[in-house]
C-alpha positions in Angstrom: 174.5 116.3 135.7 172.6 117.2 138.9 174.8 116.9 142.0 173.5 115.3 145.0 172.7 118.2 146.8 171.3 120.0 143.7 168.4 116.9 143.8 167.9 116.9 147.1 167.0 120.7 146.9 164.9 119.7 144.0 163.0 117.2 145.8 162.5 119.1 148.9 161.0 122.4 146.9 158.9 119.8 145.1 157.2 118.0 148.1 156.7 121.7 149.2 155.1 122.6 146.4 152.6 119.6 146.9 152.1 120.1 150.2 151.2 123.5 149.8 148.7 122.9 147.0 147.0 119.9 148.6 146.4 121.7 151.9 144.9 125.0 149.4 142.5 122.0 148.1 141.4 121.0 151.2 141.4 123.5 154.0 138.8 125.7 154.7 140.5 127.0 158.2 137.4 125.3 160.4 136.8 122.3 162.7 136.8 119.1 161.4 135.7 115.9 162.8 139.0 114.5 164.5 140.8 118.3 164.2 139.3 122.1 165.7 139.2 125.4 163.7 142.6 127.1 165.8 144.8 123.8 164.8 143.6 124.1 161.2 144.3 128.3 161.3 147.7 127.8 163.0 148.7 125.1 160.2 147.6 126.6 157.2 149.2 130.6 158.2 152.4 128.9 158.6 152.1 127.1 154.8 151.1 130.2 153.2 154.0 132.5 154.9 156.6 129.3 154.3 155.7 129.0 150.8 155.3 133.0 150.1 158.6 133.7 151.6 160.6 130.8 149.5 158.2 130.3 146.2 156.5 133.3 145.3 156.6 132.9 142.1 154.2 129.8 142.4 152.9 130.8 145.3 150.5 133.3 143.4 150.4 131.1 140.3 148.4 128.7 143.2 145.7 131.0 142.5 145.0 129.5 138.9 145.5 126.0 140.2 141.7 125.4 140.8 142.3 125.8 144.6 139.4 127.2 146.9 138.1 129.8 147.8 139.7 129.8 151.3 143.1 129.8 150.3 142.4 132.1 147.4 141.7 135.0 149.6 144.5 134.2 152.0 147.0 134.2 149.1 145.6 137.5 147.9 146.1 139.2 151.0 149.2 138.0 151.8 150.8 139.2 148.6 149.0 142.5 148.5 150.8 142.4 152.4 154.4 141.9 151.2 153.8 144.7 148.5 155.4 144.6 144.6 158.2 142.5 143.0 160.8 144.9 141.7 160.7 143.4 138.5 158.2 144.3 135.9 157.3 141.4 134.3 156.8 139.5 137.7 155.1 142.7 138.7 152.4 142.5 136.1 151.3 138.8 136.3 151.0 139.2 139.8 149.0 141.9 140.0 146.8 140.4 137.2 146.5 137.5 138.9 145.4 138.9 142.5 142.7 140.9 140.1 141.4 138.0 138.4 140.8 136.2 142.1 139.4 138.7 143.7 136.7 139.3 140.9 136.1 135.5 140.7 135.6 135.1 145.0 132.2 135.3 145.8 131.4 139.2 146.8 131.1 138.6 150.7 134.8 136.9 150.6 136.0 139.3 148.3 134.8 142.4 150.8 136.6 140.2 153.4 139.8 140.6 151.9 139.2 144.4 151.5 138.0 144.5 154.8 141.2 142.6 156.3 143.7 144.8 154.5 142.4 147.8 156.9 142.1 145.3 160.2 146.0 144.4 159.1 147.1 148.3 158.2 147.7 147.6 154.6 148.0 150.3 152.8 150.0 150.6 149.9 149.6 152.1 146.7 148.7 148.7 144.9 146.5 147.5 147.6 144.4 151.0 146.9 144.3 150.2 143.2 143.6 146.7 144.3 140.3 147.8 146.2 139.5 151.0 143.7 139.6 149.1 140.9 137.3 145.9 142.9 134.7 148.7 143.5 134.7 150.2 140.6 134.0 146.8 138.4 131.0 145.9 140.5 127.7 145.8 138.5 124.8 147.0 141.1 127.0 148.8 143.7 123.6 150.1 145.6 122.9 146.5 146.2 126.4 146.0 147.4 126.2 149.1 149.8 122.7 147.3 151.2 124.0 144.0 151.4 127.4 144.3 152.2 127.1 147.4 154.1 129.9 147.4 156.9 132.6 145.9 154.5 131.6 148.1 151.4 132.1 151.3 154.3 135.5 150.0 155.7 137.2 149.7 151.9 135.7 153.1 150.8 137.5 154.8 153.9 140.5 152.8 154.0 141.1 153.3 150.0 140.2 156.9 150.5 137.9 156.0 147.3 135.1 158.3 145.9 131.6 156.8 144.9 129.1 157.7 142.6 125.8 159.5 143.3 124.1 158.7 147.0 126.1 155.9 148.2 128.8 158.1 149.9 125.9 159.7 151.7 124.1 156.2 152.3 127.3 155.0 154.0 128.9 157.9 155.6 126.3 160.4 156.4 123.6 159.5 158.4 121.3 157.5 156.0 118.3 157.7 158.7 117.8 161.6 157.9 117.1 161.7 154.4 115.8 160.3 151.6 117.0 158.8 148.7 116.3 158.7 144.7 118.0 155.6 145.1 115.3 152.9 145.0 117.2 150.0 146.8 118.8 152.7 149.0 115.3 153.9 149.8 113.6 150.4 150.6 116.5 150.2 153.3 115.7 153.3 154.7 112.0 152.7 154.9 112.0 149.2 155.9 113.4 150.3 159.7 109.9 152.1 159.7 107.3 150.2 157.2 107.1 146.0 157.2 106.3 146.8 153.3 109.5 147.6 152.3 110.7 144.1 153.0 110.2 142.8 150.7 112.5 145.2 148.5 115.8 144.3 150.2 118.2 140.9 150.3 116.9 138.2 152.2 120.1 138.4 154.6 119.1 142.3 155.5 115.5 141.7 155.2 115.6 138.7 157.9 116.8 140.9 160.7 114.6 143.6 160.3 111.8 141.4 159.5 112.6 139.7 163.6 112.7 143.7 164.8 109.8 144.6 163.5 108.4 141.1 164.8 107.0 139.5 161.1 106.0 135.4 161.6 108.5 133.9 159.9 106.2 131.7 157.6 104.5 134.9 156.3 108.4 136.6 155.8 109.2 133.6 154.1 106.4 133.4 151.6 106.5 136.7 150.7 110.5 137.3 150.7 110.8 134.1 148.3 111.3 135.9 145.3 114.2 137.4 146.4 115.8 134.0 147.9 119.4 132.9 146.2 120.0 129.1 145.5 122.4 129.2 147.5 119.7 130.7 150.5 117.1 128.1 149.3 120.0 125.1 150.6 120.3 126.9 153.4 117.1 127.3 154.6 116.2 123.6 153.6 119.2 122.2 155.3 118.2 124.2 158.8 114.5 123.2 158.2 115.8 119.6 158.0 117.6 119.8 161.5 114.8 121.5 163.1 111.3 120.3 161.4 110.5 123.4 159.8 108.9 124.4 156.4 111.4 126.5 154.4 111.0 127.3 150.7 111.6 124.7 147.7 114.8 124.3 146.4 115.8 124.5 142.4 117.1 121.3 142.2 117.8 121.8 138.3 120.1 125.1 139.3 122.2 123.5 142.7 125.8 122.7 142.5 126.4 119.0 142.9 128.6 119.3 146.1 125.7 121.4 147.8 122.7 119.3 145.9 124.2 116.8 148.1 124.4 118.0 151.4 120.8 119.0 150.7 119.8 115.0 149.6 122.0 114.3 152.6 120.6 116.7 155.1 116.5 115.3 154.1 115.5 112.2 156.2 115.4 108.6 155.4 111.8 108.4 154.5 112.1 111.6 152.4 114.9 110.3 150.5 112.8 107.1 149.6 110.2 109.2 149.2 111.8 111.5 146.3 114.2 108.8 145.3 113.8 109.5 142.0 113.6 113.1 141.4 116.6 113.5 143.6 118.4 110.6 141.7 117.5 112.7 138.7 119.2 115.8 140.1 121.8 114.3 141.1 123.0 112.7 137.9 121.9 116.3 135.9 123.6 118.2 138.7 127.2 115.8 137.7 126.7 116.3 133.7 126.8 119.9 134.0 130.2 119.7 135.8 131.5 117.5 133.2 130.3 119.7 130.7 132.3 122.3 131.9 135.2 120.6 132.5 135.2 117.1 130.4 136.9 114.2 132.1 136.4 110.8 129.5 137.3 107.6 132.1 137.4 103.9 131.4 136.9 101.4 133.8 137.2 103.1 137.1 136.0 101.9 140.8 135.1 104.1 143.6 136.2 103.3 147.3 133.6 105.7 149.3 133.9 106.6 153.1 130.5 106.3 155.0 132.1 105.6 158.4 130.9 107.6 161.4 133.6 110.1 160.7 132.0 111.3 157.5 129.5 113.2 159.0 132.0 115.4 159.8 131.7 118.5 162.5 129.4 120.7 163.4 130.8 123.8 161.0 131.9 121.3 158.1 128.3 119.0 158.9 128.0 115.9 156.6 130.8 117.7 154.0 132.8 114.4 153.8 129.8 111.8 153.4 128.8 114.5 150.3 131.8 114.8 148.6 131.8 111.3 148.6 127.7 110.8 147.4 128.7 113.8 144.6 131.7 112.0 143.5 129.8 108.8 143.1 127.6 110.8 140.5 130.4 112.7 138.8 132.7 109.6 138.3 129.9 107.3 137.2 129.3 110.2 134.3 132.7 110.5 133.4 133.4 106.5 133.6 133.0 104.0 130.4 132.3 101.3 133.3 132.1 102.3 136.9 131.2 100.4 140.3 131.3 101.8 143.4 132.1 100.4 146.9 131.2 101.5 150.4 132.2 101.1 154.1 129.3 100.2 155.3 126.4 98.7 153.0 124.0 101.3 151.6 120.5 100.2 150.0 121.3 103.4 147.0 123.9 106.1 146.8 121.5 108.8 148.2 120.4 106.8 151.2 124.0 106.6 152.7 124.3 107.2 156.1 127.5 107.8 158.1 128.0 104.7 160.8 130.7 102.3 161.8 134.3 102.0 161.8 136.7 103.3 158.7 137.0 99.5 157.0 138.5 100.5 153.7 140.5 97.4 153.1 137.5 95.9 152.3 136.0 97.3 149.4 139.2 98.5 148.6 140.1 94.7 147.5 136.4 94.3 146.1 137.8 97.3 143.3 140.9 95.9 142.4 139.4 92.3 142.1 137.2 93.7 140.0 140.2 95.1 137.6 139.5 98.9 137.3 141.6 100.9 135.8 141.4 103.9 137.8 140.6 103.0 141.6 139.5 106.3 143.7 139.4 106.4 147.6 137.2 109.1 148.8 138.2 108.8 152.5 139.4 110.9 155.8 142.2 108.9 155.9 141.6 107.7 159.0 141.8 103.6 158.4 141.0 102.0 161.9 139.4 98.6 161.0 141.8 97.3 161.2 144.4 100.4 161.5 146.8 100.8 158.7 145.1 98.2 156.5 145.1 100.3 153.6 148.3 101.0 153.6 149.7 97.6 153.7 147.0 96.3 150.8 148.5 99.0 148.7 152.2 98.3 149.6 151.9 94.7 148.5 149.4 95.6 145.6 152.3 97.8 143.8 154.9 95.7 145.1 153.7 92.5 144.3 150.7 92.2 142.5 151.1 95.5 140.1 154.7 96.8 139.6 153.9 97.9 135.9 151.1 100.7 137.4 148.4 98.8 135.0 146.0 100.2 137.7 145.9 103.8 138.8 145.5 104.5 142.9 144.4 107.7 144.1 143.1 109.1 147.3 140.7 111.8 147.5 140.6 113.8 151.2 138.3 116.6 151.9 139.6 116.6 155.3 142.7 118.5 156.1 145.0 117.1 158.8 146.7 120.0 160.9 148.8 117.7 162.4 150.6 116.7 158.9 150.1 120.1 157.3 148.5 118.1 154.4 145.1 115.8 154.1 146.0 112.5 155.7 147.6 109.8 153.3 147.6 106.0 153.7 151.5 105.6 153.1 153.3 105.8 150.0 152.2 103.4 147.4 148.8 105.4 147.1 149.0 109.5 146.4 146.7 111.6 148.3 145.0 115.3 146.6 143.2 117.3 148.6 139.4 118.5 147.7 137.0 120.8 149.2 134.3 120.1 146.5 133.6 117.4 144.7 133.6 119.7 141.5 137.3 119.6 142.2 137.8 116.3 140.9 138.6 116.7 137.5 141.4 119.2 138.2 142.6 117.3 141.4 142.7 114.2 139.4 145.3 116.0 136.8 147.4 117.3 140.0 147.9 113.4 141.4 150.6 112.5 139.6 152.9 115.6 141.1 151.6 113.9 144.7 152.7 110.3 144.2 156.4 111.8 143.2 157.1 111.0 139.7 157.1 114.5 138.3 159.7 116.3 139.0 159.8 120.1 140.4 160.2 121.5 136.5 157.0 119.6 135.2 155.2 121.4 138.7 156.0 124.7 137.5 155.1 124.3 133.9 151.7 122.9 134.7 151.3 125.7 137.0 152.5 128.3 134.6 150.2 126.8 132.1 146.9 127.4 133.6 148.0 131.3 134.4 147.2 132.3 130.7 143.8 130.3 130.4 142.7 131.6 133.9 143.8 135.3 133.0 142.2 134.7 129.4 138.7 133.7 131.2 138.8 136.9 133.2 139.6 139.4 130.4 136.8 137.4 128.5 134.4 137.8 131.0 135.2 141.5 131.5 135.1 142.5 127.2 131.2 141.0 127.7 130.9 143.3 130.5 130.2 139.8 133.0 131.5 139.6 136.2 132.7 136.7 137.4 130.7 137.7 140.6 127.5 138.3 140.5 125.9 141.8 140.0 122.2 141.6 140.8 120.3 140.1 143.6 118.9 137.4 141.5 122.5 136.1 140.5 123.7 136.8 144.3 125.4 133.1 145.1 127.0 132.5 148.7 129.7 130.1 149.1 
């Protein structure tokens, strides 16, 4: 039997643990609405370095854990920083497992890393098989020395690595005095000197030289539009939005739902009446192609959705809460057997929300559970000011009171991340908060609640972390035996987070 202390310890390494993998959820290291980028950086360095220097072990199982981006690359530099494990077998997994993320971060993050490991003098021998390898698995490595230029030239010279054909020349020799038999390579060269050759390069290189050499941006636009990623097309619809511009169309059928709906989100009133159904449409589409990939089957299950003022967010994160709450309203309706959902303030349909007015969540909240759901999901901040701490009273005397015997499920769902609390903001301890950064992340986030509201203990954490390791590694090697990268390869596939 466990002593006293023994639990204690226990606990403690437990509520690290969730900590830890809440905040990787949630925090993308920039300002929020009620919280600026250097508070979130300060917060989230010192959760990485606590839990690397105590947990390492699940510190870079986190990486298989469904956690973003963000936090991916931090938690790959960090342990290609503090260099090997002695032992083998620890050895192995980890250096599997900083392989596998670093192939599946999009390319420009990826290069960051690479990049970073020179800016911090990192320079061991696994951190150059690290890179080497990297480089040597990408699929059009002249588009990567257009494209990603700078960052491609810092690894190569840091790694001391060797490249095939022109592209040490190209980077290292003066690419302005000669030509190439290169084609991509050639197009840059040209297009510093010829408007024509455009049109041959990535929209991000082609836009700057397209303002140097002094190209109308409608005519750049029409003709570059070939070349445009999804990812560009949100982009450029989102800024054209703000500013009353004409940008070029966007795939709805090809958008991921989280983006798809800071595009709805980002179009006026009037256009969203206008296109109500065809972005209806999408929307739903956009949610069944998440579900088909990861398969969630819910019963009765009512959503609680922030629209208050605070949803629209910051000016870096802009509209990213109101959303994650618009996508989730579209994935949990797909995955629910019956589903209603319930906002702040009243909205005419789901894709005409607006952010406005206080955070009243008690409201609605009682609405769901009068309504006997199941499941009941918060999408919310966590700031609860109408009145303040409402929520956290309803659901004190819900579970005490009302529903002792859990016959209905509570969870909160924050794509905010608190600084302050190291951790997205909870409403007290009757309801358990999981971090998100995408609505996407629902379905995992959704599995990882029970280890936030405290009734698993630290050995059920670890095994569900050590169970997605071997799935996650599978994928890659998968992936790699097809000859597919897990980041794109081609222009065409090219896809900015």
């Amino acid at each position: 039997m466990s002593s006293p202390r023994e639990v204690r310890i226990e606990q403690v390494a437990r509520e690290d643990l969730v900590m830890f993998v809440n905040a990787c959820f949630s925090c993308t290291g920039q300002r929020e609405f009620y919280g600026d980028a250097r508070g979130q950086t300060v917060s989230i360095e010192f959760l990485h370095q606590y839990i690397l220097g105590n947990y390492r072990r699940l510190y870079r199982r986190t990486l298989a854990a469904g956690i973003n981006h963000f936090n991916q690359a931090q938690i790959v530099l960090n342990l290609l920083a503090a260099g090997s494990p002695s032992d083998a077998a620890e050895r192995g997994e980890e250096g599997a497992l900083i392989a596998a993320a670093l192939r599946g971060l999009p390319t420009q993050r990826a290069f960051r890393v690479l990049e970073s490991l020179r800016a911090r003098r990192i320079n061991n021998r696994r951190a150059r098989a690290v890179a080497r390898d990297y480089v040597a698995g990408r699929g059009n490595l002249p588009f990567d020395a257009v494209k990603y230029r700078s960052k491609l030239r810092a690894t190569v010279a840091h790694g001391h690595l060797k490249l095939p054909g022109e592209l040490g020349a190209f980077l290292f020799h003066g690419w302005k005095k000669r030509g190439f038999t290169e084609p991509l390579l050639e197009s840059f060269r040209k297009a510093h000197f010829s408007q024509e050759a455009l049109y041959a390069l990535p929209f991000t290189v082609a836009e700057g030289l397209a303002a140097r050499h002094g190209v109308a941006r409608d005519v750049f636009l029409r003709r570059i539009e070939p070349r445009l990623t999804q990812a560009e097309r949100l982009r450029l619809q989102e800024s054209a939005a703000r500013e009353g511009g004409v940008e070029p169309p966007v795939d709805l059928e090809r958008a991921p739902l989280t983006k798809l709906a800071l595009y709805v989100l980002s179009l006026d009133l009037e256009t969203r009446r206008a296109r109500r159904v065809e972005l209806h449409t999408a929307l739903e589409r956009s949610a069944a192609r998440v579900l088909a990939r990861a398969p969630s089957s819910l019963g009765r299950v009512a959503v609680v959705l922030d629209n208050s003022y605070s949803a629209s967010g910051s000016l870096q994160k802009r509209r990213r809460p109101l959303a994650v709450a618009l996508a989730a309203h579209y994935l949990l309706e797909g995955a629910a057997r019956e589903f209603r959902a319930f906002w702040t303030s009243p909205v005419e349909a789901p894709l005409l929300a607006t952010a406005r007015g206080q955070s009243d969540l008690a409201t609605p909240l009682l609405e769901a559970l009068s309504w006997g759901a199941e499941l009941v999901v918060i999408v919310s901040d966590g700031y609860d000011n109408d009145p303040p701490g409402a929520v956290a009273e309803l659901t004190r005397v819900f579970r005490a009171k009302l529903d002792p015997g859990r016959r209905t499920a509570l969870v909160h769902v924050n794509p905010v991340f608190d600084a302050e609390e190291y951790a997205p903001r909870s409403f007290g301890l009757a309801v358990p908060t999981v971090g998100v950064r995408d609505a996407e992340d629902l379905p995992t986030v959704l599995g990882f609640a029970r280890f936030a509201e405290g009734t698993a203990s630290l050995g059920e954490l670890e095994q569900y972390l050590a169970a997605r390791v071997t799935p996650w590694l599978e994928r890659d090697a998968r992936l790699r035996t097809r000859g597919e990268s897990q980041a794109p390869t081609s222009p065409a596939e090219e896809v900015e987070s």
